[in-house]
C-alpha positions as CSV (number, residue, x, y, z in Angstrom):
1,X,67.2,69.1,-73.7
2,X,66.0,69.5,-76.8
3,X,62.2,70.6,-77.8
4,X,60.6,67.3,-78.1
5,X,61.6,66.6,-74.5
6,X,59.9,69.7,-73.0
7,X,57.2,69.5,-75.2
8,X,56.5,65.9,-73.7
9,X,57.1,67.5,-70.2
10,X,54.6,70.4,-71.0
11,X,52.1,67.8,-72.4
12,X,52.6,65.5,-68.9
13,X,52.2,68.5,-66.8
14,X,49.1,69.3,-68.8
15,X,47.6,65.8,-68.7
16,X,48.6,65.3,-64.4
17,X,46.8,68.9,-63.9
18,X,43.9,67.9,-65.6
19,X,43.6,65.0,-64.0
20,X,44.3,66.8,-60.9
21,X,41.4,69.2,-61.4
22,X,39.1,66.6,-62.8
23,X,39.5,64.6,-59.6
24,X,39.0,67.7,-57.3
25,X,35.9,68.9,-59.7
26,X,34.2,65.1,-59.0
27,X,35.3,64.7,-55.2
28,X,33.7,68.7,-55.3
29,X,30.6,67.0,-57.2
30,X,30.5,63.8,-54.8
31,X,28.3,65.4,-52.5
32,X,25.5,67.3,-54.6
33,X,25.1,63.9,-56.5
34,X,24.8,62.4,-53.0
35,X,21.8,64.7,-52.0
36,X,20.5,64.4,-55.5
37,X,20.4,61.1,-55.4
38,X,19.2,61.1,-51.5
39,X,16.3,63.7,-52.9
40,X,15.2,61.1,-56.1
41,X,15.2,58.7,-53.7
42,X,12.7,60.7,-51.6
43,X,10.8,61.4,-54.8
44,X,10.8,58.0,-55.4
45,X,9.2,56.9,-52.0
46,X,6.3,59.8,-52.3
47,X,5.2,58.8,-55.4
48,X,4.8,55.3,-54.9
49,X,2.7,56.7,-51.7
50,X,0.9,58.8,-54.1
51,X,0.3,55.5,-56.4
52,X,-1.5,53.6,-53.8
53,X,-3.6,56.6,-52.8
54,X,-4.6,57.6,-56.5
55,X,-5.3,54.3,-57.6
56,X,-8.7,53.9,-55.1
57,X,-9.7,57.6,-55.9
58,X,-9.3,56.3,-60.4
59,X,-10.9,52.9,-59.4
60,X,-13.5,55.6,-57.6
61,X,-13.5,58.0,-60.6
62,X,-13.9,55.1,-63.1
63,X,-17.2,54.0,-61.1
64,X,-18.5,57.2,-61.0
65,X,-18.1,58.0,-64.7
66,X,-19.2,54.5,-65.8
67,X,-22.6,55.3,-63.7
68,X,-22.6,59.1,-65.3
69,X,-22.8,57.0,-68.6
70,X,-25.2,54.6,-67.5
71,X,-27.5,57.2,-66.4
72,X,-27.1,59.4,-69.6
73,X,-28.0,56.6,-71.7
74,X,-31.1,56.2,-69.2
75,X,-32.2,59.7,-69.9
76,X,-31.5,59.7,-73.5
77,X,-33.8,56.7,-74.1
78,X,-36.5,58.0,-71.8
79,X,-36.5,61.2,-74.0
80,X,-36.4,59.6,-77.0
81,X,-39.4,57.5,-75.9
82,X,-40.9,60.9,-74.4
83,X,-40.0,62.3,-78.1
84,X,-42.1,59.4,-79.8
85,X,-44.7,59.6,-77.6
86,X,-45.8,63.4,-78.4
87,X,-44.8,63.2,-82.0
88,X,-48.1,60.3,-82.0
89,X,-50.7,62.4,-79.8
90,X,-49.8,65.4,-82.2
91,X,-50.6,63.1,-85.2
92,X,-54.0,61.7,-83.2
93,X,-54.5,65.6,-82.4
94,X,-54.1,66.7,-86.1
95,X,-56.1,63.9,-87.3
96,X,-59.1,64.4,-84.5
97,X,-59.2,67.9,-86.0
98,X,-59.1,67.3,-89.4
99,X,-62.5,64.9,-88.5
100,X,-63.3,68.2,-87.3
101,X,-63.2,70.3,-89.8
102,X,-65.1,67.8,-92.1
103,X,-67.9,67.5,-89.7
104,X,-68.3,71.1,-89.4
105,X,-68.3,71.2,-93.0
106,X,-70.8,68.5,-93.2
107,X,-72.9,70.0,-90.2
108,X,-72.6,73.6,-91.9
109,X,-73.7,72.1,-95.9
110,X,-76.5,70.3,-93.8
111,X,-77.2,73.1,-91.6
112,X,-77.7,75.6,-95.4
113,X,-79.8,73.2,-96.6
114,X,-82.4,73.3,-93.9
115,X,-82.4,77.2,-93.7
116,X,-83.0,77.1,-97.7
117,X,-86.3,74.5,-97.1
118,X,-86.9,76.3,-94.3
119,X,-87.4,79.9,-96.0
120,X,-89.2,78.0,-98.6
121,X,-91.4,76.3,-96.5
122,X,-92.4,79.5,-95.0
123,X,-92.5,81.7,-98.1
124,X,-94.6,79.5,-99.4
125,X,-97.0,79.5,-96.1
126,X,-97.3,83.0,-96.2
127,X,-98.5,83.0,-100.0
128,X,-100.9,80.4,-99.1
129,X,-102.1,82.2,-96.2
130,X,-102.1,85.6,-98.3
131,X,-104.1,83.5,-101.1
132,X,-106.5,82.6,-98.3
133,X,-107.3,86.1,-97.0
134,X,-107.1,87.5,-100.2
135,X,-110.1,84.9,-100.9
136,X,-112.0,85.6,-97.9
137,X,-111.6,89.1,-98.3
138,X,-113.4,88.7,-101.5
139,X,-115.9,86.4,-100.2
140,X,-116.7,88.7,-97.9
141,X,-116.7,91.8,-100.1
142,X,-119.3,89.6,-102.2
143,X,-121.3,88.5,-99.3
144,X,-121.5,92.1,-98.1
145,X,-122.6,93.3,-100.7
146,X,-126.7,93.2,-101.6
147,X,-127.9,92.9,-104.5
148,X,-130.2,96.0,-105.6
């Protein structure tokens, strides 16, 4: 026998163990792959239960968000309009007292005016009455006096 005969033996050996062990390694694997593929199947089942059951509670969710929005954009306009609202009375308010201001002004010019004509007025009563009783006084200093 020569060496390319026992090499082909050695190489046939080889190839017939590895078969061998490959075959023993799946019929070995056979039945994890079984309950693996018993357990997907399982998985497979609870999830499509889990579909039907989510799918009302999202349809539920969805409804519930869309009337989240709905009411937001309620209360948004309603402040805004609130918003609008007192921004105008302030400017009403603001202008009311600015009217005011200028009437008090007015009333306060008009008000100095008739304490000035007033004080006048009675300054000039007094030195008319002084004028008078200074003139009786003389009168009367005249009339009580006699001639000699």
């Amino acid at each position: 026998m020569d060496a390319l005969h026992i090499l082909g033996i050695v190489g046939l050996v080889t190839w017939i163990a590895l078969s061998v062990g490959a075959l023993i390694g799946m019929a070995l694997m056979l039945p994890a792959l079984k309950r693996m593929f018993g357990t997907i199947q399982r998985l497979d089942r609870v999830l499509e239960a889990a579909e039907g059951n989510i799918e009302p509670t999202l349809d539920r969710l969805q409804r519930v968000t869309d009337d989240v929005q709905f009411v937001t954009s309620s209360l948004r306009m309603d402040v805004e309009a609130v918003g609008r609202t007192v921004e105008r009375a302030t400017d009403s308010v603001e202008s009311v007292l600015e009217m005011a201001e200028e009437r008090a002004a007015e009333l306060n010019g008009l008000l100095e005016i008739v304490q000035e004509e007033a004080e006048e007025t009675f300054l000039s009563t007094a030195s008319v009455l002084r004028a008078i009783r200074g003139a009786r006084g003389r009168e009367k200093g005249r009339s009580g006096r006699r001639p000699a």
